[in-house]
PyMOL commands that place a pseudoatom at each C-alpha (Angstrom):
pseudoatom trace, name=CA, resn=UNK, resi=1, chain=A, elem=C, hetatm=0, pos=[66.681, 0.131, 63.610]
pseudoatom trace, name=CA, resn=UNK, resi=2, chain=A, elem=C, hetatm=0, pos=[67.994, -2.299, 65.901]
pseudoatom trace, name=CA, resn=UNK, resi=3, chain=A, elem=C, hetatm=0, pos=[70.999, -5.045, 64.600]
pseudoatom trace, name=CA, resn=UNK, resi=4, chain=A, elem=C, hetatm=0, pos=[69.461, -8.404, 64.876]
pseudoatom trace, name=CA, resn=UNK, resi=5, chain=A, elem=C, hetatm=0, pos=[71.758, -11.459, 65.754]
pseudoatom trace, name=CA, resn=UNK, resi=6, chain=A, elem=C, hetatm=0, pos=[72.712, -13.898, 62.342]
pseudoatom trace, name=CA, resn=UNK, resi=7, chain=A, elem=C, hetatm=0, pos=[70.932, -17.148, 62.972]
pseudoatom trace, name=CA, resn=UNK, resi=8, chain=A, elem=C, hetatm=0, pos=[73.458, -19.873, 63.321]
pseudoatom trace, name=CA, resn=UNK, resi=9, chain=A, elem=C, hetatm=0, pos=[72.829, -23.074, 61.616]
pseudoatom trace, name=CA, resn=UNK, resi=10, chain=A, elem=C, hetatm=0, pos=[74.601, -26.632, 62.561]
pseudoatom trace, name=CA, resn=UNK, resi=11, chain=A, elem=C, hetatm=0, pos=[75.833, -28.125, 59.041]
pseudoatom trace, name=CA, resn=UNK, resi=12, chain=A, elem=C, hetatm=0, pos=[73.646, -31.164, 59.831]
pseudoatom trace, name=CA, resn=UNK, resi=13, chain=A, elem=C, hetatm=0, pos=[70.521, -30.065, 60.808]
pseudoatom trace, name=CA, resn=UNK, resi=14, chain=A, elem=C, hetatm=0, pos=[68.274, -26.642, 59.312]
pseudoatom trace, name=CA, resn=UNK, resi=15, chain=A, elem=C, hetatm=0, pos=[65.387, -25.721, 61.501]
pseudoatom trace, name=CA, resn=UNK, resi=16, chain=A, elem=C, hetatm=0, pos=[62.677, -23.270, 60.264]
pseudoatom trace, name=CA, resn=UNK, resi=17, chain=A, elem=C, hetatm=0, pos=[59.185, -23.126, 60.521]
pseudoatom trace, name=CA, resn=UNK, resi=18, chain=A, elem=C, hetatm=0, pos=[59.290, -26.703, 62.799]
pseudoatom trace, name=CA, resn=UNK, resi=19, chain=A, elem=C, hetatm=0, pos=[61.029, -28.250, 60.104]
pseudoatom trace, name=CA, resn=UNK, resi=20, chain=A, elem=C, hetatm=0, pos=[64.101, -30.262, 60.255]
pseudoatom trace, name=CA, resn=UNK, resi=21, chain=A, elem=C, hetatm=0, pos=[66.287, -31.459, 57.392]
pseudoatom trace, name=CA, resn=UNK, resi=22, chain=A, elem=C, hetatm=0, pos=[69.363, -34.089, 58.199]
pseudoatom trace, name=CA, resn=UNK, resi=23, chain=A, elem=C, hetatm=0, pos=[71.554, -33.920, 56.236]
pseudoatom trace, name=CA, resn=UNK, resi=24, chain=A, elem=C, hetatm=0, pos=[73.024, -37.836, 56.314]
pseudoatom trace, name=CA, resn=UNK, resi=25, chain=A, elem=C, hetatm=0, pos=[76.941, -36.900, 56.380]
pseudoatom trace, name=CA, resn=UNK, resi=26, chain=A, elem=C, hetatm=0, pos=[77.996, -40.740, 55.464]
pseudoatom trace, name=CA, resn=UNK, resi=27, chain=A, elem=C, hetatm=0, pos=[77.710, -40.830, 51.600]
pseudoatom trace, name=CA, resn=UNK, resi=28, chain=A, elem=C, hetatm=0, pos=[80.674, -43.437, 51.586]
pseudoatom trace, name=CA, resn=UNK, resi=29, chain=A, elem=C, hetatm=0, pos=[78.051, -46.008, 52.690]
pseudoatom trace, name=CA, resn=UNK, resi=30, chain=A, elem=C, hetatm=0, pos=[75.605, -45.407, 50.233]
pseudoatom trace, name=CA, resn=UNK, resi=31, chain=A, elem=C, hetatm=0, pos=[74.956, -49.675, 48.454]
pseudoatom trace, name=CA, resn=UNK, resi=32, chain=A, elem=C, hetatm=0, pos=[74.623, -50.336, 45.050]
pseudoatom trace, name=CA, resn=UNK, resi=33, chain=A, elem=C, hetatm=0, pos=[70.892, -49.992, 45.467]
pseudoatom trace, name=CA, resn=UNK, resi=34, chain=A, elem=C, hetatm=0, pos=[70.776, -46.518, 46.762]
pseudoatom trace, name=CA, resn=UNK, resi=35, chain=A, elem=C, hetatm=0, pos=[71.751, -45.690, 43.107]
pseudoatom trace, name=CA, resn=UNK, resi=36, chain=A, elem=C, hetatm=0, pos=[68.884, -47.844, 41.218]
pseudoatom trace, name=CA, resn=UNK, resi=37, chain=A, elem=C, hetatm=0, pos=[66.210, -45.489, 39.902]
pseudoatom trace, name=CA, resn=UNK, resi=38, chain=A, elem=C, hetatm=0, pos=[62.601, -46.946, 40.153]
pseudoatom trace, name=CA, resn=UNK, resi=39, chain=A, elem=C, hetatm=0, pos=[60.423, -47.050, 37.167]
pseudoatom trace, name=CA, resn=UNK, resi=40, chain=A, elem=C, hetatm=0, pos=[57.944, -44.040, 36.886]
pseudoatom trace, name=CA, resn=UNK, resi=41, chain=A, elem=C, hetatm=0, pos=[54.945, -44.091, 38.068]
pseudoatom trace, name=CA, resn=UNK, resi=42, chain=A, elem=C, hetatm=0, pos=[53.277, -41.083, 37.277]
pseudoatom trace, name=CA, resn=UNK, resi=43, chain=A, elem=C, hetatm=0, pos=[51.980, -38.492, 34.757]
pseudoatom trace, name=CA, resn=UNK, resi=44, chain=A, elem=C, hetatm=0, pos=[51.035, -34.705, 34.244]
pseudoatom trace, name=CA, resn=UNK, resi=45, chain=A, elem=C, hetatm=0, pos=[47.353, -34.118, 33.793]
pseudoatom trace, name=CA, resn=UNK, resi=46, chain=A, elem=C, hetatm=0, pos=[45.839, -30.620, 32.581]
pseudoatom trace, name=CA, resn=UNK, resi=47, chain=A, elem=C, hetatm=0, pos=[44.062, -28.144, 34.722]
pseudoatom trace, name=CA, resn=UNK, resi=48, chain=A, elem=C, hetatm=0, pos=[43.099, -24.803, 34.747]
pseudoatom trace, name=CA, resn=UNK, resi=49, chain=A, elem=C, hetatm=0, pos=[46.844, -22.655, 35.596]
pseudoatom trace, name=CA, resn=UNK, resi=50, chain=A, elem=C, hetatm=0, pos=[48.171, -25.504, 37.822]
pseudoatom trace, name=CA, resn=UNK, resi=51, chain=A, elem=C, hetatm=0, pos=[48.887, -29.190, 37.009]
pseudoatom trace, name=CA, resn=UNK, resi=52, chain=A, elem=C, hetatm=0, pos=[47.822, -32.040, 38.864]
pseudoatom trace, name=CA, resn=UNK, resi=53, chain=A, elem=C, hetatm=0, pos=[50.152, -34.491, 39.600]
pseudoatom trace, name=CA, resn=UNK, resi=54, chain=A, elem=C, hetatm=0, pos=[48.418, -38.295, 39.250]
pseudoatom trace, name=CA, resn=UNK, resi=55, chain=A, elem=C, hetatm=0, pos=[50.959, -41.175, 40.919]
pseudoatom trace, name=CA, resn=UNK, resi=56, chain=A, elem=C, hetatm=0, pos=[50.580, -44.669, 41.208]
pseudoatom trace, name=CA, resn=UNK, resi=57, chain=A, elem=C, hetatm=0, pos=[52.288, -47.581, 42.636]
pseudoatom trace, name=CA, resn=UNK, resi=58, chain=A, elem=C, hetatm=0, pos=[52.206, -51.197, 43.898]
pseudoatom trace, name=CA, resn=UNK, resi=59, chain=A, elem=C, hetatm=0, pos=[51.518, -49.507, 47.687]
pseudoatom trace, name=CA, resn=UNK, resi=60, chain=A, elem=C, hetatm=0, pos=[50.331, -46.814, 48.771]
pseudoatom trace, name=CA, resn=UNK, resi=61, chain=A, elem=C, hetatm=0, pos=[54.032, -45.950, 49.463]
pseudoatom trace, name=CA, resn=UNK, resi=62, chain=A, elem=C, hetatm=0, pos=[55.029, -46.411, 46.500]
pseudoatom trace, name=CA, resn=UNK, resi=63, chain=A, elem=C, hetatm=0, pos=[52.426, -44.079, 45.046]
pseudoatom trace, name=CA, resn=UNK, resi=64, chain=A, elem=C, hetatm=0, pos=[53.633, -41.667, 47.175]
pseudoatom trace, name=CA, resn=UNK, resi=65, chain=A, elem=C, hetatm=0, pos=[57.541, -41.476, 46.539]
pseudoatom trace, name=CA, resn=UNK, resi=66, chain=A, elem=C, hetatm=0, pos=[56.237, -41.593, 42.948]
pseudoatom trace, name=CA, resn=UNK, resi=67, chain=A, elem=C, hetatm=0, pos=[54.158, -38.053, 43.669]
pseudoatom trace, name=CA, resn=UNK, resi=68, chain=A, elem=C, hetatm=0, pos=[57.390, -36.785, 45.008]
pseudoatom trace, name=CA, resn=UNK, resi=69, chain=A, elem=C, hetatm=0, pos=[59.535, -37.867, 42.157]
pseudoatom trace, name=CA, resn=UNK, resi=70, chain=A, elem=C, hetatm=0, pos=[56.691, -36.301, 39.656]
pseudoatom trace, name=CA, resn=UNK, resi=71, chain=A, elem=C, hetatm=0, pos=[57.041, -33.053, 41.674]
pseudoatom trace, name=CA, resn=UNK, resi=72, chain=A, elem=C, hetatm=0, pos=[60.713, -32.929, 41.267]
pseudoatom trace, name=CA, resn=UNK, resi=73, chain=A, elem=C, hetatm=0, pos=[60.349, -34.316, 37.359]
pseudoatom trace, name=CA, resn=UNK, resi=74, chain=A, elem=C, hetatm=0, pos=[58.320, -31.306, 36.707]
pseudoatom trace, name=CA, resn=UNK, resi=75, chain=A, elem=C, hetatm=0, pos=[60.807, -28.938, 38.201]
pseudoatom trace, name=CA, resn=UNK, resi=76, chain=A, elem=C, hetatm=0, pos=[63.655, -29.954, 35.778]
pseudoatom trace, name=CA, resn=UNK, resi=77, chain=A, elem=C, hetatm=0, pos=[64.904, -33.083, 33.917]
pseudoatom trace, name=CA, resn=UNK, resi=78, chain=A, elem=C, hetatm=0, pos=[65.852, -36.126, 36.243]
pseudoatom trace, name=CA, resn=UNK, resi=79, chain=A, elem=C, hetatm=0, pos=[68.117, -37.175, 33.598]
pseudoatom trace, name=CA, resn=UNK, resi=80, chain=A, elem=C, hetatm=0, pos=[70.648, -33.885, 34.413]
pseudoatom trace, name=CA, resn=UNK, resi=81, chain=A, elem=C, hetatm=0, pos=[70.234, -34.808, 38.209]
pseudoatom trace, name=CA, resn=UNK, resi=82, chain=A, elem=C, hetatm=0, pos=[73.304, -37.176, 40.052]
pseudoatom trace, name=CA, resn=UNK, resi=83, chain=A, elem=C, hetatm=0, pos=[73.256, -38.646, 43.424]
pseudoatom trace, name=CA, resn=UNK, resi=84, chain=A, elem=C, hetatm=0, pos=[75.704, -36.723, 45.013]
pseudoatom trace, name=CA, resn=UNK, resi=85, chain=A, elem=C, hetatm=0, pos=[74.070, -35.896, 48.302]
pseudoatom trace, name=CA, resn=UNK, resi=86, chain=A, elem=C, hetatm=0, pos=[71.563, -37.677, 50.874]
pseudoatom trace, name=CA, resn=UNK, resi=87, chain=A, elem=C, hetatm=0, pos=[68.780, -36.233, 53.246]
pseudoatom trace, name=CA, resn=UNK, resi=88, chain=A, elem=C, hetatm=0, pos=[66.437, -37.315, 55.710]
pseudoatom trace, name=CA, resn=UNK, resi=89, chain=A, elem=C, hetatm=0, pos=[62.897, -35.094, 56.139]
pseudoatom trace, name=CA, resn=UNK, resi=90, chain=A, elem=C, hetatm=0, pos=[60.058, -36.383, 58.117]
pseudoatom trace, name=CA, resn=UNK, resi=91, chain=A, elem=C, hetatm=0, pos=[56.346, -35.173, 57.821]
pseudoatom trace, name=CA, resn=UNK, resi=92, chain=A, elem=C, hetatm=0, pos=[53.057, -35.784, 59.864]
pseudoatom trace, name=CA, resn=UNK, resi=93, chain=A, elem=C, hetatm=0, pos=[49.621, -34.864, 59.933]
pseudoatom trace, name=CA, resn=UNK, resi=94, chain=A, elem=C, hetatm=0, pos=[46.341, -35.982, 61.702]
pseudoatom trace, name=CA, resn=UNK, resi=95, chain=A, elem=C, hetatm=0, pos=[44.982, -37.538, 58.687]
pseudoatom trace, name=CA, resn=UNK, resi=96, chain=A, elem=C, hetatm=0, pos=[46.461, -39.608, 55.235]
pseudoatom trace, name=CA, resn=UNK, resi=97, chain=A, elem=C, hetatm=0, pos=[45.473, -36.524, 52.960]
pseudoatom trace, name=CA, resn=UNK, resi=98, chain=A, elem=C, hetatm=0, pos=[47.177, -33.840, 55.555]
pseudoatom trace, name=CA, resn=UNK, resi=99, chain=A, elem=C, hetatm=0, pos=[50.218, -36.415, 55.360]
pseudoatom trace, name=CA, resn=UNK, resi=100, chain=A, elem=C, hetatm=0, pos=[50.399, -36.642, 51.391]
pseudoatom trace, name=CA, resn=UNK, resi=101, chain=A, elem=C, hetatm=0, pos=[50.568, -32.745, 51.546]
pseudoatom trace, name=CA, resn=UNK, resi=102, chain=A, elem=C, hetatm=0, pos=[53.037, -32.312, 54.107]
pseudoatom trace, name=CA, resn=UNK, resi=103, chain=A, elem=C, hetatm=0, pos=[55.352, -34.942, 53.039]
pseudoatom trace, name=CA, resn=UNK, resi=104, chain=A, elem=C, hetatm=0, pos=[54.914, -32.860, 49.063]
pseudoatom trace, name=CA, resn=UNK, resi=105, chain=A, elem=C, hetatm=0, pos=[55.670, -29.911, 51.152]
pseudoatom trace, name=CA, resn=UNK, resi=106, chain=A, elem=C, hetatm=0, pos=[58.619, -31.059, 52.880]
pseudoatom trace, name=CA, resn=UNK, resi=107, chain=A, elem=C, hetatm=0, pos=[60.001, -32.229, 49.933]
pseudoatom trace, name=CA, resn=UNK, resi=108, chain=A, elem=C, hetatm=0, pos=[59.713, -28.910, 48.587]
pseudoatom trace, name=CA, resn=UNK, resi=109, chain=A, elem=C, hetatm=0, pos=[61.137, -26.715, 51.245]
pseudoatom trace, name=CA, resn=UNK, resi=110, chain=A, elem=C, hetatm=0, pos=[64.463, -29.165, 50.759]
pseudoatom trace, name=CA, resn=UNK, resi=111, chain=A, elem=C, hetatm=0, pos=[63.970, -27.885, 47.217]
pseudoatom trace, name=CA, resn=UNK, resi=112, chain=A, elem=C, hetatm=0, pos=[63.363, -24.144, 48.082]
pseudoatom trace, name=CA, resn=UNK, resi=113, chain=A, elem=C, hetatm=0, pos=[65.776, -23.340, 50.871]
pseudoatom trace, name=CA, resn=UNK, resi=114, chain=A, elem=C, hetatm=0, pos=[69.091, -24.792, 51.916]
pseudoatom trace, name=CA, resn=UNK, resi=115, chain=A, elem=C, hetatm=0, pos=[70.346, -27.375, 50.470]
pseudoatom trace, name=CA, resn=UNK, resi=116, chain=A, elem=C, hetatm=0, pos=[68.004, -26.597, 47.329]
pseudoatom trace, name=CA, resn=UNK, resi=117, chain=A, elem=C, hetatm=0, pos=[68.402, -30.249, 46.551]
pseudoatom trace, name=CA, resn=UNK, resi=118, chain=A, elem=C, hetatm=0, pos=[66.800, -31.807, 43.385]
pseudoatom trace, name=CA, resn=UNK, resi=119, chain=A, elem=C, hetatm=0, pos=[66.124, -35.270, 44.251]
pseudoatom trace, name=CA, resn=UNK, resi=120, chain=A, elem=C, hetatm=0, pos=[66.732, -38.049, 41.854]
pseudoatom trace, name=CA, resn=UNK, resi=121, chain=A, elem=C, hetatm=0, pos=[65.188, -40.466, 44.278]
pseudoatom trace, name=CA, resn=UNK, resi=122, chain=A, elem=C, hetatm=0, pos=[63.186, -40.576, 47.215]
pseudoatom trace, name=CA, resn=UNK, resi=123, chain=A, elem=C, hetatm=0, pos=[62.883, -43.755, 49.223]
pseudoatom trace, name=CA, resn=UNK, resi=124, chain=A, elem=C, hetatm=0, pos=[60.187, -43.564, 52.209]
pseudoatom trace, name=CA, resn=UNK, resi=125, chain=A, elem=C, hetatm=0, pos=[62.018, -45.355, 55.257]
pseudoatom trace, name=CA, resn=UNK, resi=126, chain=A, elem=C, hetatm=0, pos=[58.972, -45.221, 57.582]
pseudoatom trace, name=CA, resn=UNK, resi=127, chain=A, elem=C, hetatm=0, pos=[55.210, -44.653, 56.181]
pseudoatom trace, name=CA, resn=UNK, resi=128, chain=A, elem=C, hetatm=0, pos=[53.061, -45.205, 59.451]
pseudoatom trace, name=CA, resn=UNK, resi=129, chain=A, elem=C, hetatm=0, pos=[49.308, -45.201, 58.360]
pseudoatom trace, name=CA, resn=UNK, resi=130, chain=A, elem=C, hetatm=0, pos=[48.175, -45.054, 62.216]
pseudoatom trace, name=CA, resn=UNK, resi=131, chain=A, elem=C, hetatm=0, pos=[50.193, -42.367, 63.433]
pseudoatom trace, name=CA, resn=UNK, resi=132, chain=A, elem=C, hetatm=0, pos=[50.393, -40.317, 59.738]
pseudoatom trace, name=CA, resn=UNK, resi=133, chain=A, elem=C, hetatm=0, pos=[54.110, -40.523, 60.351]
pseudoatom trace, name=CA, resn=UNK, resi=134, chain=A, elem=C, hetatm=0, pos=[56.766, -40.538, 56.745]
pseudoatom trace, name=CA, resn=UNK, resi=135, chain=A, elem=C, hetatm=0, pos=[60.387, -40.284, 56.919]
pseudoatom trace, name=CA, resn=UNK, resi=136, chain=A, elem=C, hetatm=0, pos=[61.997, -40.121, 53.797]
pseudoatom trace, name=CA, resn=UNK, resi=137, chain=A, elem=C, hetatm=0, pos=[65.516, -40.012, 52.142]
pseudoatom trace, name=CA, resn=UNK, resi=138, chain=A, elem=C, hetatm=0, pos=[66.004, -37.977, 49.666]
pseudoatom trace, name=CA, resn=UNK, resi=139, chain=A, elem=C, hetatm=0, pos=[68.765, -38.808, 46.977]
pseudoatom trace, name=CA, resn=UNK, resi=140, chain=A, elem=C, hetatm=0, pos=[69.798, -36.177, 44.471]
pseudoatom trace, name=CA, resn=UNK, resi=141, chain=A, elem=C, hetatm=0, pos=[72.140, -32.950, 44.548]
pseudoatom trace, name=CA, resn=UNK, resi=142, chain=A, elem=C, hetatm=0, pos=[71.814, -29.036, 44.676]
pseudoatom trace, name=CA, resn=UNK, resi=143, chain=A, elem=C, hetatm=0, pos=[69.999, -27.384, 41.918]
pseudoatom trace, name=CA, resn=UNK, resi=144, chain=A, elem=C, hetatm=0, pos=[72.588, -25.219, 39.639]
pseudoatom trace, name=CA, resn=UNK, resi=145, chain=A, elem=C, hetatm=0, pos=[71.037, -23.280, 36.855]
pseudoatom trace, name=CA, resn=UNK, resi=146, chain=A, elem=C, hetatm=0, pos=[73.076, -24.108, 33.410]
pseudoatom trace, name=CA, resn=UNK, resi=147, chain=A, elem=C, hetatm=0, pos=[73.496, -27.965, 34.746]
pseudoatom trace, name=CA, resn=UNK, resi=148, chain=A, elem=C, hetatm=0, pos=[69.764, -29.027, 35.097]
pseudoatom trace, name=CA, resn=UNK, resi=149, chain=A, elem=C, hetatm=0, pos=[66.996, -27.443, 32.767]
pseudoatom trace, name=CA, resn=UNK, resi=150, chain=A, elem=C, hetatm=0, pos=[64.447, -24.894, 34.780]
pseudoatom trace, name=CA, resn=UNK, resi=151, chain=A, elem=C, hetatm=0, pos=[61.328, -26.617, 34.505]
pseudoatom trace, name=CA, resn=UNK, resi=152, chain=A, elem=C, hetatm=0, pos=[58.017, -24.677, 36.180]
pseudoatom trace, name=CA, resn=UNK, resi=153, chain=A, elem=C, hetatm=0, pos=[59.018, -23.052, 39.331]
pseudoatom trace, name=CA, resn=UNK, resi=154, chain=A, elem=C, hetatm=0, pos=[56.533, -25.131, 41.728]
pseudoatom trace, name=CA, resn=UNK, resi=155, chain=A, elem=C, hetatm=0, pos=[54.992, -22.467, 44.350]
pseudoatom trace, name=CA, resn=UNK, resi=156, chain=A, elem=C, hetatm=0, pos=[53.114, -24.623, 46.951]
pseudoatom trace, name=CA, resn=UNK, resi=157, chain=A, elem=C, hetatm=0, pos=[50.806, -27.729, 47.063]
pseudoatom trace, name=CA, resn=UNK, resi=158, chain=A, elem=C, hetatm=0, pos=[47.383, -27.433, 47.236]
pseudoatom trace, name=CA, resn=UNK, resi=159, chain=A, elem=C, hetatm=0, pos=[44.450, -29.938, 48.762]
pseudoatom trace, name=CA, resn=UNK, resi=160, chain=A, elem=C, hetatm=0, pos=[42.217, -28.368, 45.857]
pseudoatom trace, name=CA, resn=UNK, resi=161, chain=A, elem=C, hetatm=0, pos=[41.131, -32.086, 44.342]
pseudoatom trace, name=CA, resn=UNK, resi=162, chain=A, elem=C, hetatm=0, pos=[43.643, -34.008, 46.512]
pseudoatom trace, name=CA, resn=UNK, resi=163, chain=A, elem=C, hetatm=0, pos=[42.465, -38.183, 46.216]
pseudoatom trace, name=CA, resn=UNK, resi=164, chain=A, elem=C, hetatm=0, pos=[44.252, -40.921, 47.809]
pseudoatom trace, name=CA, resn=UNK, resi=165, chain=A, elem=C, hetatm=0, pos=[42.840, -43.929, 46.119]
pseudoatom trace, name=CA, resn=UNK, resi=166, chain=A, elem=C, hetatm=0, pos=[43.741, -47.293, 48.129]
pseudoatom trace, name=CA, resn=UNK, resi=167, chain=A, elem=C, hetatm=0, pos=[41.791, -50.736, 46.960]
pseudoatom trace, name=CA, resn=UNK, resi=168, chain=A, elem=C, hetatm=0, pos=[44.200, -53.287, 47.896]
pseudoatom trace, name=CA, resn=UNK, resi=169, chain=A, elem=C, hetatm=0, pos=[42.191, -56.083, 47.137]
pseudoatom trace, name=CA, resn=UNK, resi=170, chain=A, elem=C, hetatm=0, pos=[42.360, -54.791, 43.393]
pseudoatom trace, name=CA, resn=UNK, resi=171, chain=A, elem=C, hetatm=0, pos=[46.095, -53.609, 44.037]
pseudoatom trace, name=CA, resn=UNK, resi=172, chain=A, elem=C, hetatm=0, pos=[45.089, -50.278, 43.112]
pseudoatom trace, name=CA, resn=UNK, resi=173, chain=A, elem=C, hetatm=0, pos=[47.142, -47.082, 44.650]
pseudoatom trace, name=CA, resn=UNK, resi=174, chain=A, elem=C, hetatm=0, pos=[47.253, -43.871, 43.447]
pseudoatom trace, name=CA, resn=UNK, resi=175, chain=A, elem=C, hetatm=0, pos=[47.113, -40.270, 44.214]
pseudoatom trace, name=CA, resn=UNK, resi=176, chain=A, elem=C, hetatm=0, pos=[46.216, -37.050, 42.939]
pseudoatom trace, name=CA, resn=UNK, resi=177, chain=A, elem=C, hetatm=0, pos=[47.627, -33.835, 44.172]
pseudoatom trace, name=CA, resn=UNK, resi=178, chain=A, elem=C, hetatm=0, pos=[47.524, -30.338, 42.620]
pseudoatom trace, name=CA, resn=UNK, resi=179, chain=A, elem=C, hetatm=0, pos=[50.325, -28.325, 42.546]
pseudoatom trace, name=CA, resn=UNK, resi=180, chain=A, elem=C, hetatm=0, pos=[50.382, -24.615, 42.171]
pseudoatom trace, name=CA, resn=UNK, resi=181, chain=A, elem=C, hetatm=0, pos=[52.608, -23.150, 39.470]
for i in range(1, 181): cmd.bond("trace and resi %d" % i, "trace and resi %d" % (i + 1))
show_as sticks, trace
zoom trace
């Protein structure tokens, strides 16, 4: 057996499987409004040994920071979770269903690897409907057991059902995403 070389990792940036998380190292500048907390926007609906996720919000944006915050919610209790750290992911896709799962998906890699951040709040700083391009910051802190509640342990996301709903003219937005658990 041959002795292969320790990956080396830049404290900034984590790159596996094409993915890159930034860490932002300039939490002194985080504003007032960094810390509000949107309303949620979301619920748990039954289904057969998963749980679908159903998200709304005034924008299709909105709907989906909401889906992320409903994927974290389920994980543990917000209410144990501080803003303590920020990240940057980015996620895109050829179509607006491949982008809803890959932005769920980058969100929980951050979860499931280094940093294992539990995000309080995610704010969507670029959501490009014609290139299927997100970037997103992610607000929250590293997951300790014995400070935040286990929840379910969320194993991937699935496009089983997936629906992205978008009738502006009737300022409805919501998705649907099943999760496996």
């Amino acid at each position: 057996m041959t002795d292969r070389p320790q990956p080396r990792y830049s404290s900034c940036v984590f790159h596996a499987h094409l993915r890159t998380i930034r860490m932002d190292e300039e939490l002194g500048e985080l504003t007032e409004n960094d810390f509000i907390i949107p309303p949620v926007k979301y619920e748990y609906l039954d289904h057969t040994a998963d749980v679908q996720l159903h998200a709304w919000g005034d924008s299709l944006k909105e709907a989906f920071e909401q889906c992320g915050m409903a994927m974290f919610g389920y994980m543990t209790d917000l209410n144990y979770v501080q803003i303590k750290q920020v990240h940057t992911i980015e996620a895109s896709a050829d179509d607006m269903m491949g982008l809803l799962y890959h932005f769920l998906d980058e969100l929980l890699f951050l979860f499931s690897a280094e940093p294992y951040l539990i995000c309080k709040k995610v704010m969507i700083t670029e959501f490009n409907t014609e290139e299927f391009r997100i970037v997103c910051k992610c607000y929250g802190e590293e997951f300790e057991i014995g400070k935040h509640p286990q929840g379910s342990e969320v194993k991937a996301i699935t496009y089983s059902a997936m629906q992205i709903i978008e009738e502006p003219k009737d300022n409805k937005f919501e998705v649907f995403v099943i999760i496996d658990i």
